[in-house]
PyMOL Python script that loads the backbone (N, CA, C, O; Angstrom):
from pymol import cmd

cmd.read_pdbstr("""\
ATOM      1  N   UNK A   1     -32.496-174.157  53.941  1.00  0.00           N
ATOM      2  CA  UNK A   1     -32.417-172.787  53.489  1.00  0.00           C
ATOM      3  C   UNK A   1     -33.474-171.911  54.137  1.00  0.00           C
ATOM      4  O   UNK A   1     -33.233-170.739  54.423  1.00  0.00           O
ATOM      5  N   UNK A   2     -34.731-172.529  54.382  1.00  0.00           N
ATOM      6  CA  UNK A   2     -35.934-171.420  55.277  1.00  0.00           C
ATOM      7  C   UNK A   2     -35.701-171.033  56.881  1.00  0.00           C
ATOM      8  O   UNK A   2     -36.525-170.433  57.572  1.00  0.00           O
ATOM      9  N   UNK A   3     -34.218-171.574  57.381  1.00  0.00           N
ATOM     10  CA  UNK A   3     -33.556-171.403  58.677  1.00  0.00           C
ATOM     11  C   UNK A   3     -32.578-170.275  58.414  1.00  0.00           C
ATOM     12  O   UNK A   3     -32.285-169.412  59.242  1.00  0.00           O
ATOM     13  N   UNK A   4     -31.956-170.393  56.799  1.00  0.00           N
ATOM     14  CA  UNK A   4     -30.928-169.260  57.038  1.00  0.00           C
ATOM     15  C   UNK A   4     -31.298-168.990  55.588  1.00  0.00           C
ATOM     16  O   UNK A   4     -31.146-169.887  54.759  1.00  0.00           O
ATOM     17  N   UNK A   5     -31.866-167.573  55.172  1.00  0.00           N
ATOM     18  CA  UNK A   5     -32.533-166.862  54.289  1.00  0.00           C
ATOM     19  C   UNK A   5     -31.245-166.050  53.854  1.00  0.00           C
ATOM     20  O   UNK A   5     -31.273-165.744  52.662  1.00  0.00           O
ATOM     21  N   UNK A   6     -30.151-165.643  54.527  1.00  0.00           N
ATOM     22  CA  UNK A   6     -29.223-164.839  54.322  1.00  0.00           C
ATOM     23  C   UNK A   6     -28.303-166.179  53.611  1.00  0.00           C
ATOM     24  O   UNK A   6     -27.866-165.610  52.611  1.00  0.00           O
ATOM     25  N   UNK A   7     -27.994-166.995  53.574  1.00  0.00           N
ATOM     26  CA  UNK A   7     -27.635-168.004  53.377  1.00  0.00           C
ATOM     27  C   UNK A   7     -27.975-168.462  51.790  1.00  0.00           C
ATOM     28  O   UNK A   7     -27.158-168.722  50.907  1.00  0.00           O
ATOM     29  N   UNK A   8     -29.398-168.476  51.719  1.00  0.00           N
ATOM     30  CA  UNK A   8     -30.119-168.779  50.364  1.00  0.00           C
ATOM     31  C   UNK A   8     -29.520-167.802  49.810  1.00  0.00           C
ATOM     32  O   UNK A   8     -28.565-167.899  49.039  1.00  0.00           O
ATOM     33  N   UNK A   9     -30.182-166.561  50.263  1.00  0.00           N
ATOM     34  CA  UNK A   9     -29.640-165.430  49.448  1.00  0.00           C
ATOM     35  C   UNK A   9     -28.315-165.195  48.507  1.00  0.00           C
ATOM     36  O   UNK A   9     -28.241-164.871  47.322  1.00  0.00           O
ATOM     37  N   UNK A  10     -27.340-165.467  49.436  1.00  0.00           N
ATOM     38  CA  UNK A  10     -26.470-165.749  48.934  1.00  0.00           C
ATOM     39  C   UNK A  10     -26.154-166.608  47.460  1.00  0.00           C
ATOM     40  O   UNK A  10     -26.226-166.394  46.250  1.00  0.00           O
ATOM     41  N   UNK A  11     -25.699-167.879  48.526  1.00  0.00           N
ATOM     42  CA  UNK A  11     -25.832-169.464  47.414  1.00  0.00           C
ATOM     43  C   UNK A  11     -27.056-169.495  46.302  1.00  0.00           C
ATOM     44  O   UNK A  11     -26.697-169.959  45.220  1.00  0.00           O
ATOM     45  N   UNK A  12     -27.975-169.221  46.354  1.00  0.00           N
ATOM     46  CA  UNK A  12     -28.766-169.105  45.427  1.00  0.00           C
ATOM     47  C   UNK A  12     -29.393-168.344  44.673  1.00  0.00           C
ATOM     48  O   UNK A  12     -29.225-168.497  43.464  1.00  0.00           O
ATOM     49  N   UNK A  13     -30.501-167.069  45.256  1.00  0.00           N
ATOM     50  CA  UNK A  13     -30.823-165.805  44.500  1.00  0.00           C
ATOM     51  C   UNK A  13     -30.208-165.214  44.016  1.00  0.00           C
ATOM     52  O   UNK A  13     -30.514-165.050  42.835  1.00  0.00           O
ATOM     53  N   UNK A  14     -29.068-164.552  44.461  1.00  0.00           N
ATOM     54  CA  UNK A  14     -27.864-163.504  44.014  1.00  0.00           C
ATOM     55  C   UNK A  14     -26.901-164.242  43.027  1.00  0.00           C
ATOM     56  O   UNK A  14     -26.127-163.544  42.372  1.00  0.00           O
ATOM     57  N   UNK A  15     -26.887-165.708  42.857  1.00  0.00           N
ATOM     58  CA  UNK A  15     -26.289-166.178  41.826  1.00  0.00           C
ATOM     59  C   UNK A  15     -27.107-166.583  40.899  1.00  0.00           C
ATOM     60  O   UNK A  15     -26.750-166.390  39.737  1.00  0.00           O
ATOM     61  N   UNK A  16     -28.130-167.103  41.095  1.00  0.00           N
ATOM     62  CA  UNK A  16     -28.955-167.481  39.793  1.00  0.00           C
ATOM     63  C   UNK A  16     -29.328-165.990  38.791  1.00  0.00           C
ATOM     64  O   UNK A  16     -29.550-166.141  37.589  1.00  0.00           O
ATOM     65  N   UNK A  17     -29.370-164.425  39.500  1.00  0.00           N
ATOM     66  CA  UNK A  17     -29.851-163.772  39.053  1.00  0.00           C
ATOM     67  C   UNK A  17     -27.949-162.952  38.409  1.00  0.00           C
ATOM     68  O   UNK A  17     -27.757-161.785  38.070  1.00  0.00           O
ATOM     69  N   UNK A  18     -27.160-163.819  38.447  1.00  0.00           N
ATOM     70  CA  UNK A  18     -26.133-162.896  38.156  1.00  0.00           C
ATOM     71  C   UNK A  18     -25.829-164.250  36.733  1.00  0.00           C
ATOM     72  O   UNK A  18     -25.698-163.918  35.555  1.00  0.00           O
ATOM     73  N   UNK A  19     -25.784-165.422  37.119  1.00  0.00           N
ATOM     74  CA  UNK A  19     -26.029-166.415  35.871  1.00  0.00           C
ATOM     75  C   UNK A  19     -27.162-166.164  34.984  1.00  0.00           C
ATOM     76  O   UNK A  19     -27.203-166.858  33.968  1.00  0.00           O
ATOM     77  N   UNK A  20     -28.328-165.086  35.219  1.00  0.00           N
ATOM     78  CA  UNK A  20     -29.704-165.233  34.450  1.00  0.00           C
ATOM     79  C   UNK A  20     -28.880-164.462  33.292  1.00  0.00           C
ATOM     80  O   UNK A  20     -28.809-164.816  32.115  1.00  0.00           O
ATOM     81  N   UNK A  21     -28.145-163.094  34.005  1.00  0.00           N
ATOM     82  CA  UNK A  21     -27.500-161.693  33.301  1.00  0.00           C
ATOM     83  C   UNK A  21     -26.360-162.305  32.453  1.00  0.00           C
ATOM     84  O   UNK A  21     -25.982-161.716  31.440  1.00  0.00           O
ATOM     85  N   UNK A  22     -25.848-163.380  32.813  1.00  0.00           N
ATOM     86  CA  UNK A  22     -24.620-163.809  31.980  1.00  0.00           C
ATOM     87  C   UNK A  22     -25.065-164.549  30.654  1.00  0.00           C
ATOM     88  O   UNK A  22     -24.813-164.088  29.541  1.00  0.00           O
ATOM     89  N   UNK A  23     -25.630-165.530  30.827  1.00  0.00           N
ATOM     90  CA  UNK A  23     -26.639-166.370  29.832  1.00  0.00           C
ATOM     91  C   UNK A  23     -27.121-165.350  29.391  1.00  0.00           C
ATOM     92  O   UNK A  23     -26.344-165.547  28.456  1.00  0.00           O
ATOM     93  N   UNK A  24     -27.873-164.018  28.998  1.00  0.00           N
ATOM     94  CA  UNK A  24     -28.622-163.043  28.871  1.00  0.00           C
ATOM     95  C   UNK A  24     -27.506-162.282  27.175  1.00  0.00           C
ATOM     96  O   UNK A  24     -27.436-162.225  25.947  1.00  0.00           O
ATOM     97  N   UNK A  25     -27.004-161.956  28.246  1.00  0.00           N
ATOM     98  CA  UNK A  25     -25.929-160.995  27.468  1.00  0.00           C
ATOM     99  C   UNK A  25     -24.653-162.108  26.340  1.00  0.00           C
ATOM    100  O   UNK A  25     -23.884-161.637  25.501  1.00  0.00           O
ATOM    101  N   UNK A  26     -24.801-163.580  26.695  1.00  0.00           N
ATOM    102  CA  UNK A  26     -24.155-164.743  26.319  1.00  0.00           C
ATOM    103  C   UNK A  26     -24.833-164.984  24.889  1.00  0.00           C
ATOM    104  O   UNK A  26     -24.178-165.069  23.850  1.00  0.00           O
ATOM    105  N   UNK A  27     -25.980-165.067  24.953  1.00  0.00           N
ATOM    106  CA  UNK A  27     -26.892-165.049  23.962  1.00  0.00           C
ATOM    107  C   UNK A  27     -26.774-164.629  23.127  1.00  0.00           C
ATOM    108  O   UNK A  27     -27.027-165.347  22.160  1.00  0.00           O
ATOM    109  N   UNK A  28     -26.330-163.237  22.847  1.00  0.00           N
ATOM    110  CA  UNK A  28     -25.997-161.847  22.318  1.00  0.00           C
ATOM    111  C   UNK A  28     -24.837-162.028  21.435  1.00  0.00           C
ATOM    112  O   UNK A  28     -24.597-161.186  20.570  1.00  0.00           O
ATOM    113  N   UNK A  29     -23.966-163.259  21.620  1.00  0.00           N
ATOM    114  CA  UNK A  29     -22.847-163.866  20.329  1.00  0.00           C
ATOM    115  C   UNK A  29     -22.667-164.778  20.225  1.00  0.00           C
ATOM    116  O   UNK A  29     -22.642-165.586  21.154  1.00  0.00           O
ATOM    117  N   UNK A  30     -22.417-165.090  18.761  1.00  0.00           N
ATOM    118  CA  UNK A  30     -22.731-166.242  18.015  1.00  0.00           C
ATOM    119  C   UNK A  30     -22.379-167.343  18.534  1.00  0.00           C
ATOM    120  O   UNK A  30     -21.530-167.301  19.425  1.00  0.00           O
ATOM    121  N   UNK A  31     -22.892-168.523  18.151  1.00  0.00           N
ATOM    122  CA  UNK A  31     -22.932-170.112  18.519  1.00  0.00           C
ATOM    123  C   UNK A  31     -23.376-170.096  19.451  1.00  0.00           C
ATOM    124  O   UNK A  31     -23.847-169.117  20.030  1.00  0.00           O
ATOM    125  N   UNK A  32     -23.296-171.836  20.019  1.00  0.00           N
ATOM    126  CA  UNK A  32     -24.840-172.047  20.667  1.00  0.00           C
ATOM    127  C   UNK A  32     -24.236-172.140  21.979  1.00  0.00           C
ATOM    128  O   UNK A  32     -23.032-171.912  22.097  1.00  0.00           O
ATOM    129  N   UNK A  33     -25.031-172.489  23.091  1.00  0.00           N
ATOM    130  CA  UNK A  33     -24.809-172.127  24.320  1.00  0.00           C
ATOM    131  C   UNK A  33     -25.600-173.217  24.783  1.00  0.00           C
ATOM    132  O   UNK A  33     -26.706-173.475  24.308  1.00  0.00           O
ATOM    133  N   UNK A  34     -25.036-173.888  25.737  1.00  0.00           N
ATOM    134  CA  UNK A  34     -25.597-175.240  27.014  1.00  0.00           C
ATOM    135  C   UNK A  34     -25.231-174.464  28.271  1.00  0.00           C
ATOM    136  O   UNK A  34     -24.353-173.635  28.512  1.00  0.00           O
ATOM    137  N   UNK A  35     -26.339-175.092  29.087  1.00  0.00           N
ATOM    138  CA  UNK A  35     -26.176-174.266  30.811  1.00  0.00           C
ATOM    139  C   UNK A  35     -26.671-175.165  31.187  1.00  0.00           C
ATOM    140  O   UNK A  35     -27.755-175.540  30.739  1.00  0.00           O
ATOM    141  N   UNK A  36     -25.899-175.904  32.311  1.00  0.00           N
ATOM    142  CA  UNK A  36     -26.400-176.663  33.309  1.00  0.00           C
ATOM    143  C   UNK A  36     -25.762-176.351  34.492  1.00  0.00           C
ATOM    144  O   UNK A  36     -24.577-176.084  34.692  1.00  0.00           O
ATOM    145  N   UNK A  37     -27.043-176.443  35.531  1.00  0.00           N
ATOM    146  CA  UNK A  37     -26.851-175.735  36.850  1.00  0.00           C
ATOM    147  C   UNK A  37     -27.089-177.361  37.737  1.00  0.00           C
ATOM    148  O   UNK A  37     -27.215-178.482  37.245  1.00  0.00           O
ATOM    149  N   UNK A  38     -27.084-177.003  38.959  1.00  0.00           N
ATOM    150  CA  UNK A  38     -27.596-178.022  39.903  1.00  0.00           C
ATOM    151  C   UNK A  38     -28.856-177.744  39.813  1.00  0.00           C
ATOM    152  O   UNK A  38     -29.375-176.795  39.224  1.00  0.00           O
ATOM    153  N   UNK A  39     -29.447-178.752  40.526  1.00  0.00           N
ATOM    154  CA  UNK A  39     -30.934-178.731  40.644  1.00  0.00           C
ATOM    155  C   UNK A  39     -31.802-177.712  41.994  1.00  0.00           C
ATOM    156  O   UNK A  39     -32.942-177.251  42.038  1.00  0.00           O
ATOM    157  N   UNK A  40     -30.805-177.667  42.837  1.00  0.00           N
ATOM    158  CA  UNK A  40     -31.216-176.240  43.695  1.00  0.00           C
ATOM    159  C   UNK A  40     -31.673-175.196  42.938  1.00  0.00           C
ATOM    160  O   UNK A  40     -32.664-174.573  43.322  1.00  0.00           O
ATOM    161  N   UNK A  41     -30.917-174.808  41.578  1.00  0.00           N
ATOM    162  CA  UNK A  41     -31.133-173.805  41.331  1.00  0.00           C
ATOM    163  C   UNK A  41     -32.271-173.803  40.048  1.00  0.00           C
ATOM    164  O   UNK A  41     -32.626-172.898  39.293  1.00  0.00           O
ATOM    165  N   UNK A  42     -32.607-174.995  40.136  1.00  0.00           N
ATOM    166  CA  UNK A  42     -34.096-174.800  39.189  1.00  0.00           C
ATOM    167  C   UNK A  42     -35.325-174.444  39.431  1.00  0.00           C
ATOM    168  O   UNK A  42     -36.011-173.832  38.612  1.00  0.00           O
ATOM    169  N   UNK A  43     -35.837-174.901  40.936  1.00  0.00           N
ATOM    170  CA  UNK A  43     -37.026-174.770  41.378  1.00  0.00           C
ATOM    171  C   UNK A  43     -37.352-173.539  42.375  1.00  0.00           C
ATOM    172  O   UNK A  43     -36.524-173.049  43.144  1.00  0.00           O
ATOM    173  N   UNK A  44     -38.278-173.251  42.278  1.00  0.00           N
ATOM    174  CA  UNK A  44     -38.902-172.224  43.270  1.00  0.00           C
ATOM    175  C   UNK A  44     -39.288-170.656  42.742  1.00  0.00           C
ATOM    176  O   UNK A  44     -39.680-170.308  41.628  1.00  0.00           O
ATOM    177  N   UNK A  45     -39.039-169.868  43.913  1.00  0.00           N
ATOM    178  CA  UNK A  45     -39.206-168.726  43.305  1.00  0.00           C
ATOM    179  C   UNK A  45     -37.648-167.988  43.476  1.00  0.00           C
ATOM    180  O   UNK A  45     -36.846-168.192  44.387  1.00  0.00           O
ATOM    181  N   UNK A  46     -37.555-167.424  42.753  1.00  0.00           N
ATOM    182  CA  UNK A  46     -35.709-167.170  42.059  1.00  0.00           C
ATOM    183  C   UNK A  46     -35.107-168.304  41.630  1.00  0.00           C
ATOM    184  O   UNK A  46     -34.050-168.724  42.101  1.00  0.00           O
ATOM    185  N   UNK A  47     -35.660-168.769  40.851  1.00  0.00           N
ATOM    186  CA  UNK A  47     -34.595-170.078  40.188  1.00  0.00           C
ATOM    187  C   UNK A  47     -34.212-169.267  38.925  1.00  0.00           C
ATOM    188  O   UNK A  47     -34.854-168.281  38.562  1.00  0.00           O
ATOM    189  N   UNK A  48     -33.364-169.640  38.423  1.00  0.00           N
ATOM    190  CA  UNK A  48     -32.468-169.314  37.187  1.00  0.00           C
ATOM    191  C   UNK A  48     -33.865-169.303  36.230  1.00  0.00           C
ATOM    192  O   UNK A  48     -34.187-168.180  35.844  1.00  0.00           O
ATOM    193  N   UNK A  49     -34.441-170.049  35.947  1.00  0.00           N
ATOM    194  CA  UNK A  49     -35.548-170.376  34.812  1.00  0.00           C
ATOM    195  C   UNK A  49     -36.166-168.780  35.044  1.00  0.00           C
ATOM    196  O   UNK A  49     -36.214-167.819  34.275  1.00  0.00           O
ATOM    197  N   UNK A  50     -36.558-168.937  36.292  1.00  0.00           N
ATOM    198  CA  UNK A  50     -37.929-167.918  36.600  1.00  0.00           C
ATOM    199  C   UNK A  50     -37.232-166.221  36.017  1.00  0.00           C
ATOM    200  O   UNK A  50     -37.823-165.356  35.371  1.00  0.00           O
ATOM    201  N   UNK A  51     -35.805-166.218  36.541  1.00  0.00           N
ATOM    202  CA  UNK A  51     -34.926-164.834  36.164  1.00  0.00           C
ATOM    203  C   UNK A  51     -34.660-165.229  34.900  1.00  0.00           C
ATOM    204  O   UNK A  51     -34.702-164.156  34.300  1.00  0.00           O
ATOM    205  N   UNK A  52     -34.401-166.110  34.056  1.00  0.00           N
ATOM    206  CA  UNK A  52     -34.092-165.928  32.379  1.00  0.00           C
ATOM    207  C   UNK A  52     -35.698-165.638  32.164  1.00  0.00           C
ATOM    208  O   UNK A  52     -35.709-164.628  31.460  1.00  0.00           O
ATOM    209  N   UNK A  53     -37.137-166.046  32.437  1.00  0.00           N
ATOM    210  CA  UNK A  53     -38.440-165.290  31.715  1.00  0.00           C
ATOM    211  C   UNK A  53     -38.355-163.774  32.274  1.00  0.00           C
ATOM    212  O   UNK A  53     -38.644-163.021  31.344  1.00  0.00           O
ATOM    213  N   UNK A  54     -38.018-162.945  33.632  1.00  0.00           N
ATOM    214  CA  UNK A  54     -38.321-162.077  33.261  1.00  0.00           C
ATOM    215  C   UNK A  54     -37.041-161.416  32.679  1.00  0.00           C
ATOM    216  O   UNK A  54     -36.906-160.197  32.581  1.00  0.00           O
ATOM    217  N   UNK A  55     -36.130-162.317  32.309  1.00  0.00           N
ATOM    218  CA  UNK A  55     -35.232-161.181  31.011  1.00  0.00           C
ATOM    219  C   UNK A  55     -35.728-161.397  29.716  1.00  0.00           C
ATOM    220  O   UNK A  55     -35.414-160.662  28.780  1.00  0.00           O
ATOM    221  N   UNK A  56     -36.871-162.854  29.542  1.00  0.00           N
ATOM    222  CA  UNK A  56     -37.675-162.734  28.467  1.00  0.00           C
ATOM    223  C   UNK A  56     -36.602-163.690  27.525  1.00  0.00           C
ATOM    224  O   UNK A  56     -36.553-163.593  26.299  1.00  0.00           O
ATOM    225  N   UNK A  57     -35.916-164.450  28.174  1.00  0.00           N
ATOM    226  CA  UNK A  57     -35.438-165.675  27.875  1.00  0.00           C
ATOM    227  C   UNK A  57     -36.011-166.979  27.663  1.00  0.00           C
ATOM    228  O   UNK A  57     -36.217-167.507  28.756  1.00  0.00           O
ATOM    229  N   UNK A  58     -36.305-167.609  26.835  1.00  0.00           N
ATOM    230  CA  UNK A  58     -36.343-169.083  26.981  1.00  0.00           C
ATOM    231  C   UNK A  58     -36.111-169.893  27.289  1.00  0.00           C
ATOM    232  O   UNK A  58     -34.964-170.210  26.975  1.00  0.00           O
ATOM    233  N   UNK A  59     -36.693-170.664  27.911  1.00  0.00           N
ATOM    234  CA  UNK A  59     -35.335-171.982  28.979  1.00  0.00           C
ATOM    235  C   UNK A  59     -36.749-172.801  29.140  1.00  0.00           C
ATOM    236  O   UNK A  59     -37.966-172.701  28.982  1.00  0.00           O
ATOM    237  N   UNK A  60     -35.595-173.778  29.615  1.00  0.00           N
ATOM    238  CA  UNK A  60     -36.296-175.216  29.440  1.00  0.00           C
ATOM    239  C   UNK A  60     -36.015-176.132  30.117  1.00  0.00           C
ATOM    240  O   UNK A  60     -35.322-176.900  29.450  1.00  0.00           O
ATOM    241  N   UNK A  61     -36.234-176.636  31.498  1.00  0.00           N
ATOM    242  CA  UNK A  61     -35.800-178.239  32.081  1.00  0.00           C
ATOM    243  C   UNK A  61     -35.934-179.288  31.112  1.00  0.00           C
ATOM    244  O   UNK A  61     -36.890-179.518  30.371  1.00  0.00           O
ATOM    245  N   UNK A  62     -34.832-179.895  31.222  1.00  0.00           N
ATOM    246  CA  UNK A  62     -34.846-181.109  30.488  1.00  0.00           C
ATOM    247  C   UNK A  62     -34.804-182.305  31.400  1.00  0.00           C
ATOM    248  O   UNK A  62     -33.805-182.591  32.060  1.00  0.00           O
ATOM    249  N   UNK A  63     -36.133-183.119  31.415  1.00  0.00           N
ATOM    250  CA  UNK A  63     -35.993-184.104  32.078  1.00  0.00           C
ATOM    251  C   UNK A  63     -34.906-185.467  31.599  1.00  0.00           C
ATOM    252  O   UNK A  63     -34.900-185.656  30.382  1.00  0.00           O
ATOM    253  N   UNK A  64     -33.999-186.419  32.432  1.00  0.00           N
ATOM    254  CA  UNK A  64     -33.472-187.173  32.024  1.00  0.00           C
ATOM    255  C   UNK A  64     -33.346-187.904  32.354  1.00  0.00           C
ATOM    256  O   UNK A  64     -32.680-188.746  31.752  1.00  0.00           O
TER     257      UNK A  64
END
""", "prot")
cmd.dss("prot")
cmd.show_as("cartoon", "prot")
cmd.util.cbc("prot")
cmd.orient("prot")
């Protein structure tokens, strides 16, 4: 992905931050809610985690 940034962008930033908004607004009605992503999209900077804190979400890796 640090060869093709337009690439990441894609596959990863622009979706983790459009899954942060869905989970976000998901939240917002009743019953409970599970999200599991691949593991690309946990780590770094724009991972899903990092965009659900600044919507001020809670989230949590679960190791297994």
């Amino acid at each position: 992905m640090k060869d093709s940034p337009e690439v990441a962008k894609v596959l990863l930033l622009d979706r983790n931050k459009r899954w942060a908004d869905w989970i976000r607004n998901r939240l917002d009605q009743p019953g409970t809610v599970f999200v599991a992503v691949g593991a690309g999209h946990l780590a770094g900077k724009g991972s899903v985690i990092e965009e659900l804190n600044k919507r001020r979400v809670p989230s949590a890796r679960i190791a297994y």
